[in-house]
N, C-alpha and C positions, 0 to 999 in steps of 0.2 A: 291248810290252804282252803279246804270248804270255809270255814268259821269268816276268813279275810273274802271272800268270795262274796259270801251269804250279805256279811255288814256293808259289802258296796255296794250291791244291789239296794239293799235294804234303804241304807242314806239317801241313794240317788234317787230312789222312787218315795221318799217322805220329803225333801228338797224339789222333787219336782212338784210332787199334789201342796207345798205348803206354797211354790213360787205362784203355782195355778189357782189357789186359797186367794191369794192376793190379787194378781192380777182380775180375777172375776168379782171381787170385793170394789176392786178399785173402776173397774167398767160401769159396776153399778149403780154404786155411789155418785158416779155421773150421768148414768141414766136416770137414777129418781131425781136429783137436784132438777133435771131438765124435765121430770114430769110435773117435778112441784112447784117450780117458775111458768109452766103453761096454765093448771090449776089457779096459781094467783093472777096469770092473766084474764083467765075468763071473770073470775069474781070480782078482780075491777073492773071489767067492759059489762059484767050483770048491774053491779053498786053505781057506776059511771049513767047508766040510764036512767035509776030509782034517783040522783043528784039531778039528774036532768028536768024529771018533770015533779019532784018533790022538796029539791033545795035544799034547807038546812035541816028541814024538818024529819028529812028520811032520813039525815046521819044519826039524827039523835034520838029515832027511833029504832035503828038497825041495833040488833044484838049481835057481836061481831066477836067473839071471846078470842078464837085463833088468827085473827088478822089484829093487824094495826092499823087504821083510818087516819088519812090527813088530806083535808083539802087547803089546795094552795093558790092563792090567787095571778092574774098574770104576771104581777110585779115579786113575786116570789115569798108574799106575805103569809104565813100560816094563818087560813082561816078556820078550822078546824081540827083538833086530831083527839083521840079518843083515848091516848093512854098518856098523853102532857096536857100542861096549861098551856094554850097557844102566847098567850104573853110574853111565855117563860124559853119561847123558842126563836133560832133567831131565824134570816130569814134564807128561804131556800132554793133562790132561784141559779143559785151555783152547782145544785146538787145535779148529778152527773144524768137521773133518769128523768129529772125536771126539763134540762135543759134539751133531752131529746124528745121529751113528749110534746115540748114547747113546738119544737122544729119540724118534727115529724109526727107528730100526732099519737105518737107513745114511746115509749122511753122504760128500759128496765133496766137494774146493777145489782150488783152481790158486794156490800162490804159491811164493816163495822159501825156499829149506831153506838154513838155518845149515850142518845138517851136512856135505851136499851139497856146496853150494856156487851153487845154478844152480836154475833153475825147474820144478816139480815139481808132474806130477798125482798126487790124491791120493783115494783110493777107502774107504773106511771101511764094515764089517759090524759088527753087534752080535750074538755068538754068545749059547747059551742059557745061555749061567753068568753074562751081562752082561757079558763081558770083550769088546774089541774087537778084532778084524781089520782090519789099513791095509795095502795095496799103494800104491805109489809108482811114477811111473818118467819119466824125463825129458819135459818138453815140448816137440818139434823146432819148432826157432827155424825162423823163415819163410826165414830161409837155407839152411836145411837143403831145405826145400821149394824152394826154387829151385832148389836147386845139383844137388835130385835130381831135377828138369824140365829141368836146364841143356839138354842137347840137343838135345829136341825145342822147346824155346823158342828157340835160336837158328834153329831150322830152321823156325819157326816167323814170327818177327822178320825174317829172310833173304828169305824168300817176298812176306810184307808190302810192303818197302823194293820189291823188285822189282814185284812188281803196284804199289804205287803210283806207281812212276816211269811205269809202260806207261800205267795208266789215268790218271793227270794230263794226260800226255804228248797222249792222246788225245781227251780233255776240253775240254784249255784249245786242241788244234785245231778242236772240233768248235764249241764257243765265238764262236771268231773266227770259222772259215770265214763265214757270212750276212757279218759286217763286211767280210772280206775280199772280199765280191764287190760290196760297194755301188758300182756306178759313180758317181765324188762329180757329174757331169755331169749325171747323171737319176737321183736318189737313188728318187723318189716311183717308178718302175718295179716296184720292191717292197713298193709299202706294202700290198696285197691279199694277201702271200703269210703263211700260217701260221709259219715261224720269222722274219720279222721285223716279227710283231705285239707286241715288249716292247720294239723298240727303232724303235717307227715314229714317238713323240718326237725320234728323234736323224734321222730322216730328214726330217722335216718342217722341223727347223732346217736341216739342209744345202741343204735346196731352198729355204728363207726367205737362207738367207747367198745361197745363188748368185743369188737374184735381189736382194739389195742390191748383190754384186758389179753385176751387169750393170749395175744404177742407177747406183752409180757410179763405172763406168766413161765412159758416157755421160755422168755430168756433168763426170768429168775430160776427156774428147772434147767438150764443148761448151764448156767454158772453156779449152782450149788452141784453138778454134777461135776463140772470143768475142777470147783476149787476141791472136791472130793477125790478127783485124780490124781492133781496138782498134790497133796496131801500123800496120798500115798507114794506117790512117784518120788517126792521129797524122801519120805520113809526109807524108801529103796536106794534111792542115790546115795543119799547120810551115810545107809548103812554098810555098803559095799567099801568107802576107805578107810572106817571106821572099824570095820574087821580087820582088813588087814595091818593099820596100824596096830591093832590092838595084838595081832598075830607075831609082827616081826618085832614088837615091844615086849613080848613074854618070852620067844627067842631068846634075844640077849639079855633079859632081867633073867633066865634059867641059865644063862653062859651056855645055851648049847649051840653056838654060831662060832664057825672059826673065824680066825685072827685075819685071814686076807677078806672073810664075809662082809665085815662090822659095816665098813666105807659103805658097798653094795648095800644090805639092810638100812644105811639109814638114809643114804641117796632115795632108794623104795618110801620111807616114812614121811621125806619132805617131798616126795612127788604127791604122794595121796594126802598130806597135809594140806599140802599149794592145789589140789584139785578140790577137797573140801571147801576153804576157803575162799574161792572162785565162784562153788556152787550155791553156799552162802550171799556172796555180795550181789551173784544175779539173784538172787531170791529177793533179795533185799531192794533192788532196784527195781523189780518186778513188781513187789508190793505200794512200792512209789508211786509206780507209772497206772496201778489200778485205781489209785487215789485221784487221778489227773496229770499227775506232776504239781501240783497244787502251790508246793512250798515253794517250788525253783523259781529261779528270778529269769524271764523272758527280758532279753537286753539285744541292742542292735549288734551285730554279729558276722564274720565272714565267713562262709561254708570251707570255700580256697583254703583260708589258713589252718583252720579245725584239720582241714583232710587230711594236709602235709605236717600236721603234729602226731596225728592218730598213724601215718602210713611210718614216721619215726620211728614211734613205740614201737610198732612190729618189727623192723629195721633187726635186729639180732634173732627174731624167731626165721624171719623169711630166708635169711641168710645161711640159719644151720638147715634150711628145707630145703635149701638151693632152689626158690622161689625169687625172682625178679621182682620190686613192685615198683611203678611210677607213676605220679601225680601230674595230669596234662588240665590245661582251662582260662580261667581266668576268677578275678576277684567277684565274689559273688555275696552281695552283702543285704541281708534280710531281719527282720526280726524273728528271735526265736531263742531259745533255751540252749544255750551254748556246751553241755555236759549232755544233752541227750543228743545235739548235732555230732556231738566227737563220740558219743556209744552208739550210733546207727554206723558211722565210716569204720568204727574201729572192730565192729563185729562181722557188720560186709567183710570187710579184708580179712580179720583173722578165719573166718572160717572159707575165703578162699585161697588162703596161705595152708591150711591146713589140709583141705580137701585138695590140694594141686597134687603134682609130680613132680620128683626133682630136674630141673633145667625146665620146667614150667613159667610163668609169670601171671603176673597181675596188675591189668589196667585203671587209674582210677582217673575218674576226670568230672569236672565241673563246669556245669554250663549255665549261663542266665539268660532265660528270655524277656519278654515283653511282662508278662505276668508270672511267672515261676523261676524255681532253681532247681534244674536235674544235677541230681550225682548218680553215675553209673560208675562199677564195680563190678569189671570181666575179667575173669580167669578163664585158663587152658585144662582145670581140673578133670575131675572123676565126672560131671556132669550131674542131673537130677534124673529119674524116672519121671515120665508123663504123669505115670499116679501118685507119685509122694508130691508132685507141685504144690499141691490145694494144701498140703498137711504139714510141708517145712518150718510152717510159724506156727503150730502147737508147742505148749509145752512139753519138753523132754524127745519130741520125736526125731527119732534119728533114721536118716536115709541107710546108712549103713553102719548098724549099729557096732560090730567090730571096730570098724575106722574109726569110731567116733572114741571109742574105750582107748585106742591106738594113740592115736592125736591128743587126748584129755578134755574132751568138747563136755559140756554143760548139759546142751540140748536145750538152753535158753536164751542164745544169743538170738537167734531170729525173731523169739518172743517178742525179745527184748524191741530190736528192730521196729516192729511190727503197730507195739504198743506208743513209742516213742513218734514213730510215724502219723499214725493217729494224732496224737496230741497236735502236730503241729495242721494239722488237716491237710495233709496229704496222702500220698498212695504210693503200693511199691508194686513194680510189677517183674515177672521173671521169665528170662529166656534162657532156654537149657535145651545139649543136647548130648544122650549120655555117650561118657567116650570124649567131648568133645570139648566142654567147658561150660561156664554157667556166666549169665550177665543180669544182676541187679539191679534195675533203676528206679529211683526216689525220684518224686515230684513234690516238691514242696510249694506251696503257692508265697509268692513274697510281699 
């Protein structure tokens, strides 16, 4: 950054002194032209009186090396000039400072001379017989002008380059220095100070990043700790059907189980089988829903109908809990992922089928507003404590964790819930009171 700093300086101040090179070049250029057309005016108004009272005889004795001499008669006749044969010239009363000296009594122009060859000022008197006096004499080309400043403009140009390397040099340090001191740690330590009141936007961002860093860093340290629970909590769960399958399989692979046992034992094997593999596909659904839901396919959708299929499925659990459930609303139809709409209804209800009483029930119902779709999911159940509320949609946590070993609960349906809800940017909220029942409500926006 100094280096790009330094070289714009540097440019900008060698493009200025070469704009200001020229421009003073080009002022002056027109300043001598205009002192070197006064000079030839006087030495024709000098020559113009030595014509006066000396005639022919003063031209052709004047030694004149830097002018051109040409007298012209009124009718515009050359009757003398000192670097042609008047013969050979033709006649001049067209010429542009002729015809004003004619008119007004002097007359001058700057153009090209035939004879010459090259660019010529041109001075014109009108003496008293009406005939006229012209002095000429070369116009120095602006190279001329350079070439006769050549050295004090290189010494000039030379000074320049060097002060602006020392002063860019110095600039694009003094520049940086405030940046250079910003500790990126405590940027805001300097926002009070006078040189970095122009860049105390760039400070305010550095202390805005440092404190998203620290955010999230702590949520990278709360989700390497959450999936480190998750992980063992896994461990644990696996491992407890996984014993006792393994316990009531060496049972009867030793024949030490009687004959009325066998049914019971293996009724026990496909309970902890079907509990296993439950805990797996929420695992597995879990791992989805950390992903996004990414792969699923978001299609237009009826919440209504998803409900009254998912409230079906439970239809033979609710029944042997002597659990009531009924589906009250109307068609509610949104875009949304239609396997995670029927895994948020179908785990609301089984874990308030599960957590109820027998001759209990379960309300589910569906409403559309203007902008959203609630589904609420009230049961008559066991209820929640005040202080497990915040904690019911962690992984594995169980309000009561007997009932939950009782019932065959996961401990990741709510997860599940929770995670799915999210995705579709909505919210859940819970009202509970223990003893008394529990009421779930999703807001989905539509």
């Amino acid at each position: 950054m100094n280096n790009k700093i330094f070289n714009a300086i540097w440019i900008v101040a060698i493009v200025v002194f070469l704009a200001s090179l020229i421009f003073i070049m080009s002022v002056s250029y027109s300043y001598f032209s205009g002192v070197q057309l006064k000079q030839l005016k006087t030495e024709a108004e000098l020559a113009s009186q030595g014509v006066t009272m000396s005639g022919l005889d003063y031209l052709n004795s004047l030694e004149a090396k830097d002018y051109r001499i040409t007298w012209i008669a009124s009718d515009g006749m050359v009757l003398f000039d000192n670097e042609a044969d008047t013969n050979d010239m033709e006649n001049h009363l067209e010429r542009e400072e002729i015809r004003e000296a004619l008119a007004d009594g002097y007359g001058e122009s700057v153009r090209y001379s035939n004879t010459r060859s090259d660019k010529q000022l041109y001075s014109a008197i009108r003496l008293s017989d009406g005939s006229v006096l012209r002095l000429s004499n070369v116009q120095r080309a602006v190279w001329t002008l350079l070439f006769g400043f050549a050295q004090p403009i290189c010494f000039v140009i030379l000074i320049a380059f060097v002060l602006s390397l020392v002063l860019a040099s110095r600039v694009s340090k003094r520049i940086l220095e405030p940046i250079n001191s910003i500790n990126p740690d405590d940027p805001m330590q300097h926002i009070d100070e006078e040189e970095y009141r122009e860049i105390a936007p760039l400070l305010r961002r550095i202390q805005s990043q440092n404190e998203q860093l620290k955010q999230d860093q702590k949520e990278i340290e709360k989700a390497a700790l959450i999936r480190q629970e998750f992980t063992a909590n896994v461990s644990h769960e696996l491992k407890t059907p996984l014993h006792a399958i393994s316990g009531y399989a060496e049972l009867l692979e030793n024949e030490m189980v009687k004959e009325e046992d066998i049914k019971p034992f293996a009724s026990k094997i496909r309970g902890e089988s079907s509990r296993m593999t439950k805990l797996v596909e929420d695992i597995i659904d879990l791992t989805r829903l950390d992903n996004g839901g990414d792969e699923m396919k978001w299609e237009d959708c009826d919440l209504y109908r998803i409900a009254e299929n998912a409230v079906d499925s439970l239809e033979v659990a609710a029944t042997a809990l002597g659990v009531e459930v009924t589906v009250d609303g109307s068609d509610a139809t949104t875009r949304a992922i239609p396997q995670l709409i029927y895994s948020i209804v179908y785990n609301l209800c089984d874990n308030a089928i599960k957590y109820n009483h027998s001759g209990g029930s379960v309300q589910v119902r569906v409403q559309q507003t203007s902008y959203n779709i609630v589904l609420s999911v009230k049961d008559t159940g066991i209820g929640i404590p005040e202080e497990s509320r915040e904690r019911i949609f962690e992984r594995f946590y169980r309000v009561d964790k007997s009932r939950s070993k009782e019932v065959g609960g996961t401990g990741l349906g709510l997860s599940i819930v929770k995670h799915a809800v999210i995705i579709h940017n909505g919210k859940i909220e819970v009202k509970s009171k223990l003893g008394e029942g529990t009421e779930m409500i999703v807001t989905i926006p539509k």
